[in-house]
matplotlib code that plots the C-alpha trace (Angstrom):
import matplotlib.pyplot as plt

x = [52.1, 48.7, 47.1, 46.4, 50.5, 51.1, 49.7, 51.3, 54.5, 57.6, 58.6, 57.1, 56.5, 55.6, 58.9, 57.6, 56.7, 60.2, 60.8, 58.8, 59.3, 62.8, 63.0, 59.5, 61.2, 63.8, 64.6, 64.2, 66.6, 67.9, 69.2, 68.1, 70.9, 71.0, 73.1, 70.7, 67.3, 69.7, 70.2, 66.9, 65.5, 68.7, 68.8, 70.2, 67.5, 68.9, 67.9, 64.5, 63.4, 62.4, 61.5, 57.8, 58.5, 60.0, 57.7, 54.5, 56.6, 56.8, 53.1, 53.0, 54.9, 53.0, 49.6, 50.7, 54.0, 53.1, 56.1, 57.5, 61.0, 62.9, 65.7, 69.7, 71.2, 73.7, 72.8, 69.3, 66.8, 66.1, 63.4, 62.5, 61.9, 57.9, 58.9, 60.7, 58.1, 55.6, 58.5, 59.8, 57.0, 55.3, 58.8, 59.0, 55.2, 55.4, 58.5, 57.0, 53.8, 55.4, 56.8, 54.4, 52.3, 55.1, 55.0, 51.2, 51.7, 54.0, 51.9, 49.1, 51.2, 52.2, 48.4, 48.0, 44.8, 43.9, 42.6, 40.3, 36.8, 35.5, 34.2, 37.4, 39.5, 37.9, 37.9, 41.3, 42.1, 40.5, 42.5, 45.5, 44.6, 44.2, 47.5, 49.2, 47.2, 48.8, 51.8, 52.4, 50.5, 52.8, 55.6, 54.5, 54.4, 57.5, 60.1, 62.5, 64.9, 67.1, 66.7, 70.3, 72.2, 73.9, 70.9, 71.8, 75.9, 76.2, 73.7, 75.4, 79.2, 77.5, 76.6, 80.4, 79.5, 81.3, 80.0, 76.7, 74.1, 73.7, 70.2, 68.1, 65.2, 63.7, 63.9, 61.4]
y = [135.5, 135.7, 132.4, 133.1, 134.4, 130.6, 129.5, 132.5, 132.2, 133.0, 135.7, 137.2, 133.7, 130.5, 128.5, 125.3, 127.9, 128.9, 125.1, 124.9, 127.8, 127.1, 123.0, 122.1, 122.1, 119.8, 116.8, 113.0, 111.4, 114.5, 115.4, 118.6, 119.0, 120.1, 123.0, 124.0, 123.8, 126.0, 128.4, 128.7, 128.4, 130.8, 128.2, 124.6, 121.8, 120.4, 116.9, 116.2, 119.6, 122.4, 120.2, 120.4, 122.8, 120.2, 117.4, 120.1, 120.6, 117.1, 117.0, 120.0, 118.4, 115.1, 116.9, 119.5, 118.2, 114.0, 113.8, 112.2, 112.7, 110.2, 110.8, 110.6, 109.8, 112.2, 114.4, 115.6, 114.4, 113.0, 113.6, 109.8, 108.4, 107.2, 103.4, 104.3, 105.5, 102.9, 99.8, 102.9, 103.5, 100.4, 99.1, 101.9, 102.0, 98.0, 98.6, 101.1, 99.0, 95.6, 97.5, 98.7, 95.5, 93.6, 95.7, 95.3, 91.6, 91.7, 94.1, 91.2, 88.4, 90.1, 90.0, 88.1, 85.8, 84.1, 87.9, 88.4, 87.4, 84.8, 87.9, 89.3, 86.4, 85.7, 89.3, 88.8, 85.8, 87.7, 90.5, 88.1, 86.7, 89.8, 91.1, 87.9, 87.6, 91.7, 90.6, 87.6, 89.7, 93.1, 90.2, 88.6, 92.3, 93.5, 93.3, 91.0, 92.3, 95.4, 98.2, 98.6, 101.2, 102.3, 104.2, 107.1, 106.9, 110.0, 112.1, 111.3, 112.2, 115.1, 116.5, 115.7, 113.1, 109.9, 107.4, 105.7, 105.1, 101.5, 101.1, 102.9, 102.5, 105.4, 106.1, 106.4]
z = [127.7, 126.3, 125.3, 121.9, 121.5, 122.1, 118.4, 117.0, 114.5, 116.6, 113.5, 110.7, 109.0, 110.4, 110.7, 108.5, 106.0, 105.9, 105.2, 102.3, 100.5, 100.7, 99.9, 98.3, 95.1, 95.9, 93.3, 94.5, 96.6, 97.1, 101.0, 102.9, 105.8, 109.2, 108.3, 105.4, 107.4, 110.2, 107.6, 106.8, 110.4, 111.6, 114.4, 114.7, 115.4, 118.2, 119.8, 119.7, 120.9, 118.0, 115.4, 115.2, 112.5, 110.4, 111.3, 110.1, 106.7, 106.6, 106.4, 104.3, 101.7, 101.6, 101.0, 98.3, 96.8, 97.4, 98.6, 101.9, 104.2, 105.3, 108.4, 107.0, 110.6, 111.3, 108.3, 107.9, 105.8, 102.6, 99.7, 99.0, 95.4, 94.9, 95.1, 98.4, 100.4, 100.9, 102.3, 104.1, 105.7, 106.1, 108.2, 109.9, 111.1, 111.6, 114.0, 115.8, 116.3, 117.2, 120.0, 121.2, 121.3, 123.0, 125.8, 125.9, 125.7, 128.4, 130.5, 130.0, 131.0, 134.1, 135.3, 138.3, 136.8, 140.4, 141.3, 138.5, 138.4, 135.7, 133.3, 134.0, 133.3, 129.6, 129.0, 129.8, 127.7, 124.8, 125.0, 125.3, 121.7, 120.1, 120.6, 120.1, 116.9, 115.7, 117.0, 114.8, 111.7, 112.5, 112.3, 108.5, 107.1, 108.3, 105.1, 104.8, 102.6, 103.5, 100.6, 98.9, 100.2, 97.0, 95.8, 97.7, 98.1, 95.5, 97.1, 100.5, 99.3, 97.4, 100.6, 102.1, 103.6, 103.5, 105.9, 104.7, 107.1, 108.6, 107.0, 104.5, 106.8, 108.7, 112.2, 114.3]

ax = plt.figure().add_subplot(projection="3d")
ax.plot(x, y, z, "-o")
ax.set_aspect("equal")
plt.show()
């Protein structure tokens, strides 16, 4: 294979193009599911492998249509209302971050100090600050209140769906 056959479309149209034409009209709150994106696709999306289609129509429809997805566990995605998308994103971001500097913080504190030079040791302690300082800010913007889960109930048993997700937060 050619390189320049890599960053063509697998068929005639780019598969997030298929995507859009086919759900960039959809209503608020509305839920796109796995079956009808495989319709559309003519292939399941499987795991985490094959979705970089959806994750570039995800983008897609931010820029031209200002409007965001949000993952339905178990049932595909959902077109979130205005006033949903910023706590959706901000506690899903803030998650994803606070993770991420734990694992720095314990990959500091696991240092062993007695080997580092004086330089080294205040560049150290400085570093240490920092991401204790994020940590405890990532911490004060996370939301305390879960979003009510009965916004969505009708759009979920429309679908055929009967179990409602755990939270109405996005994974990540």
């Amino acid at each position: 294979m050619a390189l320049r056959d890599w960053f063509q479309p697998r068929g005639e149209f780019a598969e997030w193009k298929m995507l859009y034409q086919a759900f960039h009209g959809k209503a608020y709150g509305s839920v796109i599911t796995y079956e009808e994106i495989a319709d559309v696709l003519g292939r399941p999306i499987d795991g985490h492998n094959n979705r970089h289609c959806l994750y570039r129509f995800d983008q897609e429809l931010q820029r031209r249509n200002h409007k965001a997805l949000q993952n339905v566990q178990g049932v595909g995605y959902r077109v979130l209302r205005p006033e949903k998308v910023t706590p959706t994103t901000m506690d899903a971001r803030t998650k994803r971050v606070q993770r991420q500097l734990v694992k720095a913080k314990r990959a500091l504190g696991s240092v062993p100090l007695w080997e580092l030079t004086e330089e080294q040791q205040l560049y150290h302690a400085d570093a240490e600050s920092k991401i204790g300082w994020l940590l405890t800010s990532t911490r004060s913007v996370r939301r305390r209140d879960d979003p009510p889960e009965d916004d969505y109930r009708s759009e979920l048993e429309a679908v055929g769906r009967s179990r409602i997700p755990q939270s109405d937060k996005a994974e990540v």
